[in-house]
MILUMTI-958596 format. One record per residue: residue in one letter; y, z, x of N, C-alpha, C in turn. Coordinates in steps of 0.2 Angstrom, whole numbers, plus 5000, padded with zeros to 4 digits. Layout:
! residues N
aYZXYZXYZX;...
//
This chain:
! residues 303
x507150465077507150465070506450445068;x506250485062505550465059505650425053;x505050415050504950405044504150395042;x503950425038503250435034503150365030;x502450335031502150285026501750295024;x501850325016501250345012501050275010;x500250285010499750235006499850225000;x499450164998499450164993498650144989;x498450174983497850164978497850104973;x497650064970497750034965497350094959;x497550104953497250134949496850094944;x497250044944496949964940497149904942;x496649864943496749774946496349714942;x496749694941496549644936496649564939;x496249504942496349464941496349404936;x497249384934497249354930497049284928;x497449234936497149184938497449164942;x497249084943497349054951497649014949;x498249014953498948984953498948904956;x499248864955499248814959499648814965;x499948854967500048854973499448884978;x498748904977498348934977498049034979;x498849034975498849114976498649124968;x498649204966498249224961498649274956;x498849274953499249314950498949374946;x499049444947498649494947499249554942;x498749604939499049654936498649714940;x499249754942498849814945499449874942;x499149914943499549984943499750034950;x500150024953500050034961500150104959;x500150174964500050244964500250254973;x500650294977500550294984500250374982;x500050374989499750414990500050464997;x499850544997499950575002499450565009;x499350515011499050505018499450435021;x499450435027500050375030500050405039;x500350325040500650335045501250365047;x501550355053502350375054502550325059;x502950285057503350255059504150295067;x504350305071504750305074505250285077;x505950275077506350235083506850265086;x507050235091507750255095508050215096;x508750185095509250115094509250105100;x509450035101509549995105510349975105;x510549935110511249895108511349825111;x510549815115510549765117510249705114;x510149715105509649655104508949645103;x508549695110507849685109507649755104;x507049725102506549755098505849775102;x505749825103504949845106504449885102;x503949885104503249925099502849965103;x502850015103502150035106501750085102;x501150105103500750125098500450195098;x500050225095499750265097498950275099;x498650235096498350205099498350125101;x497950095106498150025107497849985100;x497849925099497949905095497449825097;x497249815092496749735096497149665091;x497749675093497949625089498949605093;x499049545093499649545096500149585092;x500649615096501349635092501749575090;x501749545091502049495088501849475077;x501249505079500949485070500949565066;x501149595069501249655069501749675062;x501449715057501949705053502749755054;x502449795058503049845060503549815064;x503349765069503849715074504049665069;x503549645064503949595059504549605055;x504449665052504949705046505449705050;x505649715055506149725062506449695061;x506249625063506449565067506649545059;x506549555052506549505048507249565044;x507349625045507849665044508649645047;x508349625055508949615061509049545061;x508749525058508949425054509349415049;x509349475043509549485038510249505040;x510049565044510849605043511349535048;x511249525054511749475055511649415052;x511549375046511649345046512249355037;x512049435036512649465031513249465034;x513149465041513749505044514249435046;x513949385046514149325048514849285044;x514949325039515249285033515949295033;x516249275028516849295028517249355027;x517749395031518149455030517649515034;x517049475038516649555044517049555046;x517449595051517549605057517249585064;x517649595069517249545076516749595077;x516949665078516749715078516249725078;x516049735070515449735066515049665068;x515349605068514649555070514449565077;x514949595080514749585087514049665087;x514149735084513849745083513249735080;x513049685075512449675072512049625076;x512449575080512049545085511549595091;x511949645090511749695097511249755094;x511049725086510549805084509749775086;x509449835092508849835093508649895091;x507949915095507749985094506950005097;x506750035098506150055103505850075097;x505250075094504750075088504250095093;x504150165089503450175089502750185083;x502150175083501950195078501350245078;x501250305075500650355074500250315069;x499750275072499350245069498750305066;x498650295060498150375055497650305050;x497850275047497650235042497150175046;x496450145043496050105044496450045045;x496249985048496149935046495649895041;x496149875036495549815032495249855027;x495749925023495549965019495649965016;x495949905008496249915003496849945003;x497150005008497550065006498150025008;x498349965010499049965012499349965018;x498950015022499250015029499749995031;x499549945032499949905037500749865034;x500649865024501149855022501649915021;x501249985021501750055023502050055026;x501750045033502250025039502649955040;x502749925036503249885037503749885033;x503549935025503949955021504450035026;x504150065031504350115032504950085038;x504750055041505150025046505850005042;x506049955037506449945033506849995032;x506550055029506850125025507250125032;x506950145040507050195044507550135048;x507450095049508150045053508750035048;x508550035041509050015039509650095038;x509150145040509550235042509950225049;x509450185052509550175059510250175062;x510150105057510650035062511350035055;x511150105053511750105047511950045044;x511550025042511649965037511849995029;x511450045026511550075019511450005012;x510749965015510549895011510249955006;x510249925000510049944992509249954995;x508749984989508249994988507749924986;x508249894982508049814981507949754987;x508549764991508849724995508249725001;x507849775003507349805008506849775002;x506749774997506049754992506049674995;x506749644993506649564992506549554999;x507149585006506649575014505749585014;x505549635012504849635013504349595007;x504649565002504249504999504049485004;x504449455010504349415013503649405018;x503549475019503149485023502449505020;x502049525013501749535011501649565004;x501249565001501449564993501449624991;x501049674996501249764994501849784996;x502349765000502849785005503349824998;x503549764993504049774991504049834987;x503249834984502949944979503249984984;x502849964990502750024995503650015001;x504050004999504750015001505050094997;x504850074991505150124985504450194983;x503850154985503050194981503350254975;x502650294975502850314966502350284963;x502450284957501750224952502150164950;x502150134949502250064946501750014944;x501749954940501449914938501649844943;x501349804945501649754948501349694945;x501549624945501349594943501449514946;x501249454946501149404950500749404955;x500949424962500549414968500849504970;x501049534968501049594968501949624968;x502449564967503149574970503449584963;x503549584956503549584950503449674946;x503949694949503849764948504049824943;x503849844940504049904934503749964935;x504450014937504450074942503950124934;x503650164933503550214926503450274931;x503550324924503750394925502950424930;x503450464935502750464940502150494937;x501550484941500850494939500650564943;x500250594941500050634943499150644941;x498850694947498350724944498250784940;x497750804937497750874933497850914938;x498250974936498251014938497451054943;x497451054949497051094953496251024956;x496550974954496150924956496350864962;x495850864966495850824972495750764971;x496150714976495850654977495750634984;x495050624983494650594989494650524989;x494950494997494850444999494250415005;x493950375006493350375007493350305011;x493450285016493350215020492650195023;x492350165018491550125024491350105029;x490950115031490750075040490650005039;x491349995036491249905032492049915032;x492149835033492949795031492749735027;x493349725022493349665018493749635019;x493449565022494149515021494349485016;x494949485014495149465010494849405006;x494749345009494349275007493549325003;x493249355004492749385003492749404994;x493249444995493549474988493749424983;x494149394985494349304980493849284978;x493449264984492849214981492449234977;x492249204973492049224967492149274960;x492749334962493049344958493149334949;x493149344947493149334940493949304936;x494249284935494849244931494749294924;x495049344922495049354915495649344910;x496149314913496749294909497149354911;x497449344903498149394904498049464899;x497449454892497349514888497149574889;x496649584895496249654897497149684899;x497549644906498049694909498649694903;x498549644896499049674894498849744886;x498349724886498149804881498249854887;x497949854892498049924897498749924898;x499149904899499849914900500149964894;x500049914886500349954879499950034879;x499150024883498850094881499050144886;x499550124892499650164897500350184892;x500750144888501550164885501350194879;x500850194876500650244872500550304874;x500150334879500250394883500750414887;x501150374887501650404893501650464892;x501550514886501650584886501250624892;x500650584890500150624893500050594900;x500250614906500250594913499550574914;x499250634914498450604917498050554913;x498350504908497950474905497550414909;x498050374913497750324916497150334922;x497050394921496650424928495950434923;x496150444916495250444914494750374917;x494050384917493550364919493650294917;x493750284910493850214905494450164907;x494950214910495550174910495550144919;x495250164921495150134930494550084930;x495050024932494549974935494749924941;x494349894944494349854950494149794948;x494549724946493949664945493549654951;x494249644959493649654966492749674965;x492849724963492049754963491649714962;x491649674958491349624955490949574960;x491449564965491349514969491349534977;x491449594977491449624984490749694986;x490449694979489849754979489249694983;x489249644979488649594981488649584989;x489349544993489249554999489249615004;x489549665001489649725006489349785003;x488649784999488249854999488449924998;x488749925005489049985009489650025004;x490149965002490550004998490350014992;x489849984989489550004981489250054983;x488750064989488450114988488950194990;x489550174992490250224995490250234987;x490350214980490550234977490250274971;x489450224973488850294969488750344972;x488850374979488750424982489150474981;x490050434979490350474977490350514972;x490150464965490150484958489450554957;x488850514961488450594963488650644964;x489150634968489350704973489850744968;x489950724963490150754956490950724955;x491250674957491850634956491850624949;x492350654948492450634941492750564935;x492850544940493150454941493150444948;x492850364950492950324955492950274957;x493350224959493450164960493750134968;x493350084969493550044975494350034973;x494950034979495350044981495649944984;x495949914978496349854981495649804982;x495849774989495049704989494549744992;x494849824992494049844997494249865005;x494049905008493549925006493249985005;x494050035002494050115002493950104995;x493550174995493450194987493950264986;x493950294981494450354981494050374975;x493850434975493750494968494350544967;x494150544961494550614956494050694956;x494150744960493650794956494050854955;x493750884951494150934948494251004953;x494150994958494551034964494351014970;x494651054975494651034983493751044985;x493551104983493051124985492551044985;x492551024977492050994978492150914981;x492750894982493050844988492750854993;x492950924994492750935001492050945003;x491650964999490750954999490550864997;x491050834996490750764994490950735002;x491450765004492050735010491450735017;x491050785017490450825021489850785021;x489650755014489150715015489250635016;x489850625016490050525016490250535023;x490250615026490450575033489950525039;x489450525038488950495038488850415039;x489250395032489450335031490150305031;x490650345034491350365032491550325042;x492150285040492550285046493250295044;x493450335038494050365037493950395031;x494050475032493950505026494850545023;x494850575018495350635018495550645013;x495550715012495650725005496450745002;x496850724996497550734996497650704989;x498250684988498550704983498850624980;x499050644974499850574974500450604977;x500750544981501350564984501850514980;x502650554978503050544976503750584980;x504250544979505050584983505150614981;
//
């Protein structure tokens, strides 16, 4: 059994502030996109959970968010099943759901796009087909808060607003591009750590993400409106161009190359352009390879 984990773009990001519990409370507009990984498995009956990759991976599978989603799915389900009026049946069952995980790893590390929260959103989707559990869309949302702040958009992806540390979510009518235009995805011979993108940061409140929101529900007619040039922004850039070059200079090379909008992607360190067809994507896509450690030209993705 498969399952597809579309990425995802921010189209707007806004840092409001800093929390005291020292997280950040943020206004974005989340958008998945058609590029991803694919998640696979084959049930188990004995309990264990396994991973292996398609390529190797320089990081232990224990922190792995596809083994974590797993293990934090098959903790959820038996401990649903523990209650009053299961049958032995069925608990003795849920004690016994494993499953052999594989993963087609496609997507960057350390790229803004999501990755690696795709793959723990898809894992969810595909065990909880698996292991015939039939848990809501929610219920897989509130599991993967657990594990990181994009999981619970990209469980359901689509376009959304999210808001807090990203788990606060309002599904809107899907987004699209104009008719017959691309979108280029662009990853630099650069990663950003997350601390990089924080630090220094700008604090704008709560008025810039709540006018963009009212001017997003005044166009709801008009689909491509939040894709104009004015309405995409990144506060990250702000604080992510000065240490890492490489992506500011990823996103004037873009806008050169005849992008009709462009903007760095999440804390960094993809950038993504709008052009008004394949063609000139794909003469822009020819010249960033250069400076490109993941490129590819595609679409918005929705179900």
């Amino acid at each position: 059994m498969h399952e597809y984990a579309p990425s995802k773009i921010n189209l707007f990001l806004d840092v409001i502030r800093k929390r005291e519990d020292g997280y950040h409370d943020l206004g974005t507009l989340f958008q998945t996109v058609d590029v991803g990984d694919t998640v696979s498995a084959e049930i188990r009956d004995d309990g264990v959970v396994t991973l292996e990759y398609s390529v190797p991976q320089d990081y232990p599978k224990e922190s792995d968010l596809v083994y974590r989603a797993a293990l934090a799915l098959k903790d959820y389900a038996e401990v649903a099943a523990s209650g009053s009026g299961v049958s032995e049946s069925e608990k003795s069952r849920m004690s016994g759901l494993g499953a052999d995980l594989f993963l087609e790893k496609v997507m960057p590390l350390g790229a803004g796009l999501g990755g690696g929260s795709a793959d723990a959103a898809a894992t969810l989707r595909l065990l909880n087909r698996l292991w015939n559990l039939n848990f809501e869309a929610t219920m897989l949302e509130e599991i993967g808060a657990k594990l990181g702040a994009d999981v619970p958009f990209l469980v359901r992806g689509g376009s959304a607003f999210a808001e807090g540390i990203g788990e606060r979510l309002t599904f809107i009518d899907p987004l699209d591009l104009p008719e017959g235009y691309a979108l280029l995805i662009a990853t630099p011979l650069d990663a950003v750590p997350t601390k990089d993108a924080y630090a220094g940061v700008p604090k704008s409140g709560p008025d810039r993400w709540e006018r963009y929101k009212a001017e997003c529900s005044a166009h709801s007619g008009t689909r491509p409106y939040p894709l104009q040039p004015s309405a995409l922004f990144n506060a990250f850039e702000t604080s992510v161009f000065p240490k890492h070059p490489l992506v500011a200079e990823m996103k004037e090379k873009m806008s050169e190359l005849g992008a009709e909008a462009v903007l760095m992607s999440g804390s960094g360190a993809s950038v993504f352009g709008i052009f008004a067809n394949k063609a000139l994507a794909e003469t822009a896509a020819t010249a960033l390879k250069p400076i490109s450690r993941y490129l590819a030209i595609t679409k918005f993705w929705h179900k």
